[in-house]
C-alpha positions in Angstrom: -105.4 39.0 63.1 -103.4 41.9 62.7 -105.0 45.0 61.6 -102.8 48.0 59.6 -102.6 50.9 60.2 -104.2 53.7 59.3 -102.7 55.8 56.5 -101.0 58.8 58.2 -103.4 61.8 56.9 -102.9 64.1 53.9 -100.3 66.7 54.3 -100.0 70.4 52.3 -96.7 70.0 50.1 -94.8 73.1 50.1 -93.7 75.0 46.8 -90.7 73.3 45.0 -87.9 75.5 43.0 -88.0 74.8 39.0 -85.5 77.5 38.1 -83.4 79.1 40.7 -80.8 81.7 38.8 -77.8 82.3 41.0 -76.8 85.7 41.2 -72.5 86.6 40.2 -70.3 87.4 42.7 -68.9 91.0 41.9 -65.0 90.8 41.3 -64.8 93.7 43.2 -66.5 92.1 46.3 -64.6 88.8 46.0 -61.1 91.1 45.9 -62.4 92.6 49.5 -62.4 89.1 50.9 -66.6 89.6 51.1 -68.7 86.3 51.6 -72.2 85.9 53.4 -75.9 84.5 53.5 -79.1 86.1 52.4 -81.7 84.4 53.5 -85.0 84.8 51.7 -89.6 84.5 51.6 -92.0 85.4 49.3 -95.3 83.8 48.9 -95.3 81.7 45.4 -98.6 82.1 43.5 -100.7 79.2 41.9 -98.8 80.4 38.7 -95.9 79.1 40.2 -94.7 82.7 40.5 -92.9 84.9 43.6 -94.7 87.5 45.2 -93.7 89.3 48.2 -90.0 88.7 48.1 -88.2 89.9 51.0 -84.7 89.9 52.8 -85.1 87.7 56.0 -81.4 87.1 56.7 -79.4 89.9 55.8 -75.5 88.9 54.7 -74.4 92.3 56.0 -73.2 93.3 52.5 -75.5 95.6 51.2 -75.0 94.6 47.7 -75.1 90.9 48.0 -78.4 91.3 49.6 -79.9 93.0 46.5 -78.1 91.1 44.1 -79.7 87.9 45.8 -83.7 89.6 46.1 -83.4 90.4 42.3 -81.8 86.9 41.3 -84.8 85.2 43.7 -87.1 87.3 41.8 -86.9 85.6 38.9 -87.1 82.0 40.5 -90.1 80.1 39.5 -91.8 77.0 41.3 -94.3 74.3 41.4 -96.6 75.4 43.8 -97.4 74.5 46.9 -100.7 71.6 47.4 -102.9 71.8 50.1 -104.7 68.5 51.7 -106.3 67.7 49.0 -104.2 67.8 46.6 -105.4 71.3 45.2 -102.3 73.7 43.9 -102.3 76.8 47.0 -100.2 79.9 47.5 -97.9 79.1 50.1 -94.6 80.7 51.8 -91.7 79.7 50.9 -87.9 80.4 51.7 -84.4 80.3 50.1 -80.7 81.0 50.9 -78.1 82.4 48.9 -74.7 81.8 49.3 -71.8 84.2 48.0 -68.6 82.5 49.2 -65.1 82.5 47.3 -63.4 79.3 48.9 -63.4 75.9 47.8 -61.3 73.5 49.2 -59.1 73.8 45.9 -58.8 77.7 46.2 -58.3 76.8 50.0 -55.1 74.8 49.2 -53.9 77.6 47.2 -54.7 81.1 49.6 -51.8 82.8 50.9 -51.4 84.4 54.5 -51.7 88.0 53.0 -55.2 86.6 51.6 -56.1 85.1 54.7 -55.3 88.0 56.9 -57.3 90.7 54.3 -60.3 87.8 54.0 -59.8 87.8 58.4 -59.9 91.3 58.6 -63.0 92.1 56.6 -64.6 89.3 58.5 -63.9 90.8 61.9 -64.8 95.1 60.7 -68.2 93.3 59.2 -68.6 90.8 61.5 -67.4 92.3 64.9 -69.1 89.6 67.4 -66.4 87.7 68.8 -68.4 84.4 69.0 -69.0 84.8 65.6 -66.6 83.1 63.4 -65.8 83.5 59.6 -67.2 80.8 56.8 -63.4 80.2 56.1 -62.9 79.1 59.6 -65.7 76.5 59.7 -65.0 75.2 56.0 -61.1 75.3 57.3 -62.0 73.2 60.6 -64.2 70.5 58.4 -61.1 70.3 56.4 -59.1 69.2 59.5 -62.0 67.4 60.9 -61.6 64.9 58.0 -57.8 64.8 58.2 -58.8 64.1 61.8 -60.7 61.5 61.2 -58.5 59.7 58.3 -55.6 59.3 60.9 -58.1 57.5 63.0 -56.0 58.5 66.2 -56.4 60.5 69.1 -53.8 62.5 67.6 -56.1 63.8 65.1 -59.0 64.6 67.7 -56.3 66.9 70.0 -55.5 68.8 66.2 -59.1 69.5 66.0 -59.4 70.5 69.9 -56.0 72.9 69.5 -57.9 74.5 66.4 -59.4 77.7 67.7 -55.9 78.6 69.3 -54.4 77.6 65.7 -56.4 79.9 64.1 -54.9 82.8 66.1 -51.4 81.8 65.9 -51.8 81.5 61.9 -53.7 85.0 62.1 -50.5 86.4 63.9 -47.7 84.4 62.1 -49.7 85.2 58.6 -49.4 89.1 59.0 -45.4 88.6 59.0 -45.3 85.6 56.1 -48.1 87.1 53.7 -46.8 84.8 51.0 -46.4 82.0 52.8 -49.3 79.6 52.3 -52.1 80.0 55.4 -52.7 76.2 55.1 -49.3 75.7 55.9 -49.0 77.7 58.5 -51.9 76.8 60.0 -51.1 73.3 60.2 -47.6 74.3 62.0 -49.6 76.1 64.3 -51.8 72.6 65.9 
C-alpha cells in the first residue's frame, strides 16, 4: 500500500499588483540618451494600499528615480495572506524600467546616436565592467542571429562581440550617420 504524501504546509502569499501606472519618459531625458532601473519597497496595507515607499535601486538619474516613487505610489494590490489564509501587511518590491530601445528603434539608430547614447552611459555609469542596457539588448540580438545560423560561425560572432562593440564605438564617431547596426555587424 502506498501511502501519499503529506500536503506540503501552508505558505504566506505575497501582495499582488492590481494597478501599476508606469511613469513617462521625459523627451528631454530620452534626447540625452538616459535609460536605467529604479528598483522599489513599501509595505502594502490590508487595504491593498502602499506605505513606506522607498528607492532601493537607484537608476542614477535623479529624475527617473522620483518620477518612478511617485508613479509606485499610486500602485494598488491585493494584499499579501499569511498561513492561514488571513489578508497581512507584507513587503513588497517593484522595478521600473525607463529604456528608449526596442529592437525596431534598434534597427533604425544611427552611429551619432549610438556614440551620444555610449557616452552618457560611460559619464553616468563610469565602472568599466559595467556595460550599457543597449549593449546587452544588442548582444541578445546577435545571440539569436547566432543561434538561427546554427553554426559555429555564429557562436565566434557572439565571442568577437565585446571587441565589436569598441570598434563600432570608434568607427561610429567618424560615420555618425551611418547606421550602428551596420557597422557593428562589419566589425564581428
Amino acid at each position: 500500500m502506498i501511502i501519499p504524501a503529506p500536503p506540503p504546509p501552508p505558505r504566506p502569499v505575497a501582495p499582488k499588483a492590481l494597478t501599476s501606472p508606469q511613469p513617462a519618459f521625459p523627451e528631454a531625458l530620452r534626447a540625452t540618451g538616459a535609460q536605467g532601473d529604479v528598483g522599489l519597497g513599501g509595505v502594502v496595507r490590508l487595504d491593498g494600499t502602499l506605505i513606506e515607499p522607498v528607492v532601493t535601486k537607484s537608476s542614477r538619474v535623479p529624475e527617473f528615480d522620483q518620477l518612478a516613487l511617485d508613479a509606485f505610489r499610486t500602485w494598488t494590490f491585493k494584499p499579501g495572506l499569511d498561513v492561514e489564509g488571513k489578508p497581512m501587511e507584507a513587503p513588497v518590491s517593484a522595478r521600473i524600467t525607463f529604456s528608449g530601445d526596442t529592437i525596431a528603434t534598434m534597427t533604425k539608430k544611427t552611429c551619432a546616436e549610438f556614440v551620444r547614447d555610449h557616452d552618457w552611459f560611460r559619464a553616468t555609469w563610469p565602472e568599466p565592467e559595467v556595460k550599457s542596457p543597449l549593449y546587452y539588448s544588442t548582444l541578445g540580438l546577435f545571440t539569436l542571429v547566432a543561434i538561427r545560423k546554427g553554426s559555429g560561425a555564429g557562436l565566434l560572432m557572439v565571442r568577437a562581440f565585446g571587441e565589436g562593440w569598441e570598434k563600432t564605438y570608434k568607427t561610429c564617431r567618424k560615420k555618425p550617420d551611418a547606421l550602428y547596426l551596420t557597422i557593428l555587424a562589419k566589425a564581428i
